[in-house]
TORKOL-4160 file (C-alpha; in steps of 0.2 Angstrom, whole numbers, padded with zeros to 4 digits, m for minus):
95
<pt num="1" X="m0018" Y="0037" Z="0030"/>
<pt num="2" X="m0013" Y="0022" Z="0043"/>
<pt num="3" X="m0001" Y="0029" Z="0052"/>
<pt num="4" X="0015" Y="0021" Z="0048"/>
<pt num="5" X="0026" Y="0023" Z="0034"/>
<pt num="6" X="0023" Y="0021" Z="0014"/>
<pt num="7" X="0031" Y="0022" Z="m0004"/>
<pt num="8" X="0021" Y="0030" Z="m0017"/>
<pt num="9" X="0022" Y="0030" Z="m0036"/>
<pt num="10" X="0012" Y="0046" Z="m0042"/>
<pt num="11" X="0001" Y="0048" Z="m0026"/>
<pt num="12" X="m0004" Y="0029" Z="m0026"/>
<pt num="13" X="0003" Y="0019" Z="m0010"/>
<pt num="14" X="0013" Y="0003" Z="m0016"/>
<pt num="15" X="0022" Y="m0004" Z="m0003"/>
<pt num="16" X="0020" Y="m0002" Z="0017"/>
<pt num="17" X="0023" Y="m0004" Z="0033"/>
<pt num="18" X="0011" Y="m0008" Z="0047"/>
<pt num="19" X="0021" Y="m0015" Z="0065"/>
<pt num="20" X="0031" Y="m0028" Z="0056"/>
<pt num="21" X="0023" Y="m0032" Z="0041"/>
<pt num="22" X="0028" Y="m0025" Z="0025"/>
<pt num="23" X="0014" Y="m0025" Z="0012"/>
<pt num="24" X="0013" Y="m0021" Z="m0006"/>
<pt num="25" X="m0002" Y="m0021" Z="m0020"/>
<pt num="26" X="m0001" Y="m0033" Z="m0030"/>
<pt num="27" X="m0012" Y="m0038" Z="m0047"/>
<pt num="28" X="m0024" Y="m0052" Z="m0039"/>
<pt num="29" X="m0016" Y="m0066" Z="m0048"/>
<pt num="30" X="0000" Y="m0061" Z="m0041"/>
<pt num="31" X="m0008" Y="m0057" Z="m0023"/>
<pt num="32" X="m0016" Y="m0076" Z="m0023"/>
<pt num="33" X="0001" Y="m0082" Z="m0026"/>
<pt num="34" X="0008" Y="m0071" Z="m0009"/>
<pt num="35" X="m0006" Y="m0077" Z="0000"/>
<pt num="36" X="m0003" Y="m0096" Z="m0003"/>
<pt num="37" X="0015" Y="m0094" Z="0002"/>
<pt num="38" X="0010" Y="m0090" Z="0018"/>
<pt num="39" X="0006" Y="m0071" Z="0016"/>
<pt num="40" X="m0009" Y="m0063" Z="0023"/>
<pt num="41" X="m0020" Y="m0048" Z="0022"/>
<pt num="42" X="m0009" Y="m0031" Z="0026"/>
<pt num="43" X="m0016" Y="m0018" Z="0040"/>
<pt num="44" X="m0027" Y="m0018" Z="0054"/>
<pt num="45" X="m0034" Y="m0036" Z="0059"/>
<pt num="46" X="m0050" Y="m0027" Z="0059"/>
<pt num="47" X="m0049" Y="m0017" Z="0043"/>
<pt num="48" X="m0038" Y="m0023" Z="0033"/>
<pt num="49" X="m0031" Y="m0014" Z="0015"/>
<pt num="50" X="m0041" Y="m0019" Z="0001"/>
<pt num="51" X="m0029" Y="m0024" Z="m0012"/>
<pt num="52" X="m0012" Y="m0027" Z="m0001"/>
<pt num="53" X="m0007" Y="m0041" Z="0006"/>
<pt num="54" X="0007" Y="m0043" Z="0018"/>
<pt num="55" X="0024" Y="m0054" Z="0013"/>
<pt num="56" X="0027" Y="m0070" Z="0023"/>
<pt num="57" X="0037" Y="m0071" Z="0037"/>
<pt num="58" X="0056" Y="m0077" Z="0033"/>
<pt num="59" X="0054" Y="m0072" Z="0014"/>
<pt num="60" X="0071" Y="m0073" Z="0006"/>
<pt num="61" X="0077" Y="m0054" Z="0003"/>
<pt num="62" X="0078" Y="m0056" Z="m0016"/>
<pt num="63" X="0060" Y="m0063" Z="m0017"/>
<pt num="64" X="0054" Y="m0048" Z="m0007"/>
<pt num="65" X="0064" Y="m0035" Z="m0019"/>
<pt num="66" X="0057" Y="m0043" Z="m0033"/>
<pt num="67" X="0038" Y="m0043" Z="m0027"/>
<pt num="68" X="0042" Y="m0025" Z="m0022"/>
<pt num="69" X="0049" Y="m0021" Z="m0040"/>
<pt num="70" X="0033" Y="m0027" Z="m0045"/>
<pt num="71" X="0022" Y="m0019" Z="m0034"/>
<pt num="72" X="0031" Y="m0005" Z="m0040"/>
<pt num="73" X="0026" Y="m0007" Z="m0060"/>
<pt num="74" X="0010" Y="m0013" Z="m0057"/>
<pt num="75" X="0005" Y="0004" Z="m0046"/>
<pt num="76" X="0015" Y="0015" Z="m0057"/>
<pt num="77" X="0005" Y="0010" Z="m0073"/>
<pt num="78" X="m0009" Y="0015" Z="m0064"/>
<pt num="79" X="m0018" Y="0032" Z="m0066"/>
<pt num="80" X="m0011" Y="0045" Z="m0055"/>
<pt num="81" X="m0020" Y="0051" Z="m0039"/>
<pt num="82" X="m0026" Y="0070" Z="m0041"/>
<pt num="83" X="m0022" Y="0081" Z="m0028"/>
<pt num="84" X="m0037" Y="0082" Z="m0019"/>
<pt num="85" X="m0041" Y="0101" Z="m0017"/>
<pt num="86" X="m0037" Y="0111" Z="m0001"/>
<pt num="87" X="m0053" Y="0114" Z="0011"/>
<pt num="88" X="m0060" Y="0132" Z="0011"/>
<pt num="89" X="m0058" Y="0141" Z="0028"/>
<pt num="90" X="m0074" Y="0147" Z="0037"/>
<pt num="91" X="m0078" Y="0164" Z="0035"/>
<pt num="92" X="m0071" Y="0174" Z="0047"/>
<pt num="93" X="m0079" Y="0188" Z="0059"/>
<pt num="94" X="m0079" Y="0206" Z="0054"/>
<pt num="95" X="m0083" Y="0211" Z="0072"/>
């Protein structure tokens, strides 16, 4: 993944960390509405996550467990992530 810590809802990431940013996914509407209030895009400045977007600095804590809650329904409503299937091992030598 990124590197840094996650919360999933049947294999789908909707919340994360990256350095001191915590971002969820959000439905657009809702992610516009972040973004206005001073939110941003979430991940690498270079690359960032399409789909999160990163909460405000100074976000009052019950703001922030709300848009979390939500993040949470909106992801957990989504289909679920199949497990992807494991790689098959070369061959190995019969010498």
């Amino acid at each position: 993944m990124f590197g840094n810590l996650g919360a999933f809802v049947n294999g789908n990431m909707f919340m994360g960390l990256f350095g001191p940013e915590v971002g969820l996914k959000l439905p657009e509407a809702e992610a516009h509405q972040v973004v206005a209030s001073g939110g941003g895009p979430f991940g690498p400045a270079e690359r960032p996550m399409t789909g999160y977007v990163s909460l405000p600095a100074g976000i009052a804590a019950g703001q922030a467990r709300r848009l979390a809650a939500r993040s949470l329904e909106y992801v957990g409503a989504l289909p679920a992530k199949r497990p992807k299937k494991p790689k098959k091992a070369p061959p190995r030598s019969t010498r």
